[in-house]
ZAMARGU-4260 file (C-alpha; in steps of 0.2 Angstrom, whole numbers, plus 5000, padded with zeros to 4 digits):
<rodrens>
0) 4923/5339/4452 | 4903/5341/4455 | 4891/5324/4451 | 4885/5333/4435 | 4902/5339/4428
5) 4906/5318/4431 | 4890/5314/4424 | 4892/5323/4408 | 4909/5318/4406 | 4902/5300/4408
10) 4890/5302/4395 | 4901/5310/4382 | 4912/5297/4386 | 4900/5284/4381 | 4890/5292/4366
15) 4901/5305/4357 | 4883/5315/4350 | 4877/5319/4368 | 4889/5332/4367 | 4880/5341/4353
20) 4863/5335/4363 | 4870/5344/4380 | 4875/5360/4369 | 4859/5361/4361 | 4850/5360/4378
25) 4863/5375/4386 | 4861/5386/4369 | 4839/5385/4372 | 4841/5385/4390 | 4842/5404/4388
30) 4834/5408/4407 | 4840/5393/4415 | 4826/5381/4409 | 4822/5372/4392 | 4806/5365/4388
35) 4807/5346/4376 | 4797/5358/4363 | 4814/5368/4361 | 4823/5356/4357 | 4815/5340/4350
40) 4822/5345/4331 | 4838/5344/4336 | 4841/5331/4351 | 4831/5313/4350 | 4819/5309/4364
45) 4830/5297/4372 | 4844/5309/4372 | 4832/5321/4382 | 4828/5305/4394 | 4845/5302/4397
50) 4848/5319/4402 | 4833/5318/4413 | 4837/5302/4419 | 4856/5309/4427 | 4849/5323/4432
55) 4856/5335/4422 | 4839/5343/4418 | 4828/5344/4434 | 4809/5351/4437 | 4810/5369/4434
60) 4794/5380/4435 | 4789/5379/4416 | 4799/5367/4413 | 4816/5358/4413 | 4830/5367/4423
65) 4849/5365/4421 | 4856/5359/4435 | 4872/5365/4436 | 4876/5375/4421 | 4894/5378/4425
70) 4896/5360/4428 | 4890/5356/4412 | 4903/5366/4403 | 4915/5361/4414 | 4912/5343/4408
75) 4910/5348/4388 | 4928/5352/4391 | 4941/5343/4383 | 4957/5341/4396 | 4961/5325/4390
80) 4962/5330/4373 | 4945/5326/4366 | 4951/5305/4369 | 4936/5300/4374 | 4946/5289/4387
85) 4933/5290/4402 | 4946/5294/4414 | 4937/5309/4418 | 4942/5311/4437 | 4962/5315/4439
90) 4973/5306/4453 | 4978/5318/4465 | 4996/5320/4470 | 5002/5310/4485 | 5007/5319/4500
95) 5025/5316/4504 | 5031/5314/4521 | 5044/5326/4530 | 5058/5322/4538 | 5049/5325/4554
100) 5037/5312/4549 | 5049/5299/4547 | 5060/5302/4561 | 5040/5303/4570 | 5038/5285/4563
105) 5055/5277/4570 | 5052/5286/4587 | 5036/5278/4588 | 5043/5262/4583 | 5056/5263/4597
110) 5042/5268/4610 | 5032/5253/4605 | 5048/5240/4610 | 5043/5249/4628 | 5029/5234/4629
115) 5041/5222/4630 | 5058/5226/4635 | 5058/5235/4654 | 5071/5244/4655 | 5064/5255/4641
120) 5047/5255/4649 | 5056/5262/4663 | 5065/5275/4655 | 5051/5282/4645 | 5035/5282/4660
125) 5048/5286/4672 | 5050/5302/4661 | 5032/5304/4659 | 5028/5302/4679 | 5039/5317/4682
130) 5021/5327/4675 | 5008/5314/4679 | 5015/5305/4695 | 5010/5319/4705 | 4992/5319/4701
135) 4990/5303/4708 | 4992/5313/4726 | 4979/5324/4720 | 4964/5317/4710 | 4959/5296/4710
140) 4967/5289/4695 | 4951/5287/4684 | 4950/5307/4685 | 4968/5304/4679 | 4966/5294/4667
145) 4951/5304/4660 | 4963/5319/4658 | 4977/5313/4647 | 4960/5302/4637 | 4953/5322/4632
150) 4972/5326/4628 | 4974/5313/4617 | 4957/5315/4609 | 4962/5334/4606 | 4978/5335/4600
155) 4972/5318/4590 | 4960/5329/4581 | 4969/5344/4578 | 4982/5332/4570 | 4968/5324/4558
160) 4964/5340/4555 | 4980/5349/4551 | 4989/5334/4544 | 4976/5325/4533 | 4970/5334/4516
165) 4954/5330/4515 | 4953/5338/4499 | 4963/5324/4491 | 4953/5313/4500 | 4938/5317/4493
170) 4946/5317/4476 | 4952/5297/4478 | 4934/5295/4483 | 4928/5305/4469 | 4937/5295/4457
175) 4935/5278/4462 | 4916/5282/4465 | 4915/5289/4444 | 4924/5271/4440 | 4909/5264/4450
180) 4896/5271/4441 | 4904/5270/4421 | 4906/5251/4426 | 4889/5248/4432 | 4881/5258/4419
185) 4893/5249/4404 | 4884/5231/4413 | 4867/5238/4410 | 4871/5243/4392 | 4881/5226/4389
190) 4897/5237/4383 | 4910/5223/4386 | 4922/5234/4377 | 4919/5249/4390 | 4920/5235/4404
195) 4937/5230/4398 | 4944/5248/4397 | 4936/5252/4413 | 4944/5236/4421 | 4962/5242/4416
200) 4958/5260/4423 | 4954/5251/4440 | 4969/5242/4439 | 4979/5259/4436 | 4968/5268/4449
205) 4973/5253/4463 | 4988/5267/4466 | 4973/5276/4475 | 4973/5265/4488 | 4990/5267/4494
210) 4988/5288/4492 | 4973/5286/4505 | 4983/5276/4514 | 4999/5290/4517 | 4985/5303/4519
215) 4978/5294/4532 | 4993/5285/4540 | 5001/5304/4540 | 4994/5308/4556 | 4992/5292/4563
220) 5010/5295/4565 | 5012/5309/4576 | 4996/5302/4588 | 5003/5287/4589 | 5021/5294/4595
225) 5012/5307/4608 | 5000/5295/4616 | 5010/5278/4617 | 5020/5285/4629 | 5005/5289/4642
230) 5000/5274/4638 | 5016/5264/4641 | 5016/5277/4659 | 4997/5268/4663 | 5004/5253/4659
235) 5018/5256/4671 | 5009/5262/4685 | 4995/5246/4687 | 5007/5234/4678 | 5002/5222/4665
240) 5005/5202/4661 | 5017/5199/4676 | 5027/5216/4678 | 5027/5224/4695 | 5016/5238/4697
245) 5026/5255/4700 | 5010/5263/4710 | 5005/5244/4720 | 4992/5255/4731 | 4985/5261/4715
250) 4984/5246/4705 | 4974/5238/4721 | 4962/5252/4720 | 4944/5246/4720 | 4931/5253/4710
255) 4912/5248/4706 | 4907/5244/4688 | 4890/5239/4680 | 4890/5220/4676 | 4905/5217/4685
260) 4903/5224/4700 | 4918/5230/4713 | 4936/5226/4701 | 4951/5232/4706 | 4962/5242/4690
265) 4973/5227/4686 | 4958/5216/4686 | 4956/5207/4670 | 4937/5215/4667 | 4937/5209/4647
270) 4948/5194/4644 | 4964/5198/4649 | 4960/5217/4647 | 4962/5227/4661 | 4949/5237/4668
275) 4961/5252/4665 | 4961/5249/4647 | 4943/5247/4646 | 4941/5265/4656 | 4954/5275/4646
280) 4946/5270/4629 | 4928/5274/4633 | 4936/5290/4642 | 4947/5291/4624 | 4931/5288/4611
285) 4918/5299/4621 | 4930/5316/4623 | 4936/5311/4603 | 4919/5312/4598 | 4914/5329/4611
290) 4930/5338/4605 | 4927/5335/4588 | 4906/5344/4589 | 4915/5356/4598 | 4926/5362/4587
295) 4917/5358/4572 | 4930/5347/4564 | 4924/5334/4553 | 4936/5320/4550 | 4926/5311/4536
300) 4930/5316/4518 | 4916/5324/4508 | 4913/5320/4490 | 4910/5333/4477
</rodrens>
């Protein structure tokens, strides 16, 4: 839904004889642009303002131009019946989850137990060192660790992409944004009827929150259960909070680091963070962000 198709609806909503205004303006309008000369016999100045005023009409070259004709139509349109109601913006459908999501979900659950109980640690890095432990012979371990941060921010953003629909994203957004605006504008007309109504459909639309929630979740998901596991292998190799590194040489490795000079990877560089930790998520944010320009993905919702 475009701002002028919610803005007209909005205004209909509130004054039923805008409608007749709005048709009036379209019907003179007959080259895209309506002077207040065409149509001050019919329409009242302030109905002409309050066009004005949301933009509907904007400067044209003689004149006032329609913004967005098809917009304008589309928002004289009844779908509710002609109710009047104000609920202008529909509530998308929620995605439902496959069974590959859910069985995603438990596995990710069962990998996250690999932080505290070692013998499943052991049995999912030891997996994993199969394909990573011989890099370690091959590149230093922050080169290492720099490779599986871009593998995690690509297939993290392919998976946002694929997985996420931004579309209903944009339409939660839409919708909660045209409550926004019908309640601030019922404040500055003092319609405390139209702020009650308006407070029930933002109690309705609180469902909203839990659909953005699953759209966004979705994918988080299927990252999580892909990049816990190299993380639980890092977390293996240096060890962490008292269990015995698997790669001791590694773990002592040192390495020079503005601020806090030469730290070794298990050093505690942030708290009790580890200087690993510290490197693989400024690896992780900076290839997120390089993969993302590169492939032209955006991963923020964009309204109407």
């Amino acid at each position: 839904m475009s701002k002028v198709e919610r803005r007209v609806r909005s205004l209909v909503a509130e004054d039923g004889e805008m409608r007749d205004a709005l048709e009036t303006v379209l019907d003179r309008a007959t080259d895209g642009e309506v002077q207040w000369v065409d149509v001050r016999d019919e329409i009242t100045s302030g109905q002409w303002g309050r066009l004005i005023e949301k933009e509907i009409l904007v400067d044209g070259e003689r004149g006032f131009a329609i913004a967005d004709r098809d917009g304008i139509e589309a928002g004289l349109t009844d779908d509710d019946g002609g109710s009047g109601s104000g609920g202008d913006v529909e509530t998308p459908e929620t995605t439902s989850w496959t069974k590959w999501d859910k069985l995603a979900a438990l596995a990710t659950v069962g990998a996250f137990v690999g932080y505290a109980v070692p013998p499943v640690r052991n049995v999912i890095a030891g997996g994993l060192d199969l394909v990573l432990g011989p890099l370690l012979g091959i590149v230093p371990f922050y080169v290492v660790i720099m490779v599986i941060a871009l593998g995690t921010g690509l297939y993290s953003t392919l998976l946002r992409a694929g997985l996420m629909d931004m579309e209903k994203m944009s339409q939660y957004q839409d919708r909660m944004k045209d409550i926004q605006e019908r309640r601030k504008e019922a404040k500055e007309r003092d319609d405390q009827e139209a702020l009650d109504a308006i407070q029930q459909e933002q109690m309705d639309a609180m469902g909203d929150q839990l659909g953005m929630f699953k759209e966004q979740f979705r994918p988080m998901v299927w990252i999580m259960f892909l990049t816990i596991p190299a993380f639980l292998w890092m977390f293996w190799v240096i060890g962490y909070r008292g269990s015995d590194s698997a790669y001791p040489a590694v773990a002592a490795q040192e390495i020079v680091v503005p601020l806090a000079g030469t730290v070794t990877w298990d050093a505690g560089l942030v708290g009790p963070i580890q200087m690993w930790i510290v490197w693989y998520f400024l690896c992780s944010m900076a290839f997120t962000q390089l993969v993302q320009k590169s492939l032209n993905i955006s991963m923020s919702p964009s309204s109407s």
